[in-house]
N, C-alpha and C positions, 0 to 999 in steps of 0.2 A: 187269507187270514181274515178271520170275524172281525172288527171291531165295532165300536158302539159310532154314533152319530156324535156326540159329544167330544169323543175323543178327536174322530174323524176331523171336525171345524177348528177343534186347538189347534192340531198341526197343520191344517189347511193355512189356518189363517195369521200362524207367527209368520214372521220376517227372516230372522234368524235363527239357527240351529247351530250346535257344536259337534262337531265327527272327528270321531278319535278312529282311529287305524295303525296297525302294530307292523312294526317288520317282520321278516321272518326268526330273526331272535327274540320275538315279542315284545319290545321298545316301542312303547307308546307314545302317541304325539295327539294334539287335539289342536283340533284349526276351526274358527267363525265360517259359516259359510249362509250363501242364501241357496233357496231350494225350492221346489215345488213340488206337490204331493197329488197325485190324481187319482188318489185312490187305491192303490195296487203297489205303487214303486214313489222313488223319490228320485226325483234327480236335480244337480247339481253341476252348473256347467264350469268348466275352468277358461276363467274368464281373459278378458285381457287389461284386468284389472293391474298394475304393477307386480311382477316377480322377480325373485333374484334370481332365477334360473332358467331355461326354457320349457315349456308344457309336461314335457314327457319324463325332465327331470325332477318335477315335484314330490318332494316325501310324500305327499297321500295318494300320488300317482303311483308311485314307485313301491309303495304298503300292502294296494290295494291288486296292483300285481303281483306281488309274491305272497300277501296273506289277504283273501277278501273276507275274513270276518270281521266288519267293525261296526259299532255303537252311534247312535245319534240322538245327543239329550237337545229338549226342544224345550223350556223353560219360561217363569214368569217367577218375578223376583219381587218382592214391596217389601217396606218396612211394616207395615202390617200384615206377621206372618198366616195368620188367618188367610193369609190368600195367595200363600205360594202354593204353585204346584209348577208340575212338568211330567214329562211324556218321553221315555227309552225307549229306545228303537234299536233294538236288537237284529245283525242279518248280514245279508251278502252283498259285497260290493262288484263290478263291474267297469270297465271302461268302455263306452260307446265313440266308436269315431263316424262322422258323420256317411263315408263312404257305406261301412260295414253294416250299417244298422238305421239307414237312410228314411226310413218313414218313422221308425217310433223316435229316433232324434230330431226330426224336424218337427212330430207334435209335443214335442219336451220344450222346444226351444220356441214354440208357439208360448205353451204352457206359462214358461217361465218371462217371456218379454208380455205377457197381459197382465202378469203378479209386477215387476219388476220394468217400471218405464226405462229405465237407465239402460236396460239390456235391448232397447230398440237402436240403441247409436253402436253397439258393440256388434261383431260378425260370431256371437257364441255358434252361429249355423253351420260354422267353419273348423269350430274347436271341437275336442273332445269333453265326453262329461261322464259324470260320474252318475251311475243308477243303482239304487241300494234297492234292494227287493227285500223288504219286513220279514222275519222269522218268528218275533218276541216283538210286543211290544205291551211296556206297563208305563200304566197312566197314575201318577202319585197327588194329592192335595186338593187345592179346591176347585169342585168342577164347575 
């Protein structure tokens, strides 16, 4: 998928993103995440940040195996709306577990611990992560 250079650096260089994922009765949910973007895919580890359940019980875990098409709005918000913009990311989700998918998960989890120091104290090398692979993606407001 083309995109421009511009667009390319917004979502390089947010922090956060919001990922909506649907059950298979289409009940939508949207959860904060962080993520890294290298160009081609995005990925997103489930981290071991606090959950109320365990890894594999997670609604976006559990979404995105029975329905992988979901959404990723990447945002910038001011009171001066002159300078909202944001970036849908329309596509297909996936689960990577580190056994099954052992070289592109370890340069995800490179990836994401050079964006994200916090993720050098954490084992995401151990966990499963999520990779959206772009289908759509529109860029809205100021560039």
């Amino acid at each position: 998928m083309e995109i421009d250079q511009s667009t390319r650096d917004f979502i390089r260089d947010h922090r956060v993103a919001r990922l909506a994922t649907a059950d298979g009765d289409g009940r939508p949910t949207v959860i904060p995440i962080c993520y890294v973007f290298d160009g081609e895919h995005i990925y997103s580890p489930i981290d071991e940040k606090p959950k109320q359940v365990a890894p594999r019980r997670l609604k976006r875990v559990r979404n995105i195996e029975t329905n992988p098409h979901v959404a990723l709005v990447i945002d910038d918000y001011a009171e001066d709306w002159t300078t909202l913009g944001y970036v849908l990311i329309s596509g297909l989700a996936e689960i990577l577990l580190p056994g099954d998918h052992a070289s592109e998960h370890a340069r995800a989890v490179t990836l994401l611990r050079d964006k994200y120091p916090q993720y050098l104290a954490m084992a995401i090398d151990e966990r499963m992560m999520i990779k959206l692979t772009p289908t759509r993606i529109k860029r809205w407001g100021a560039q």
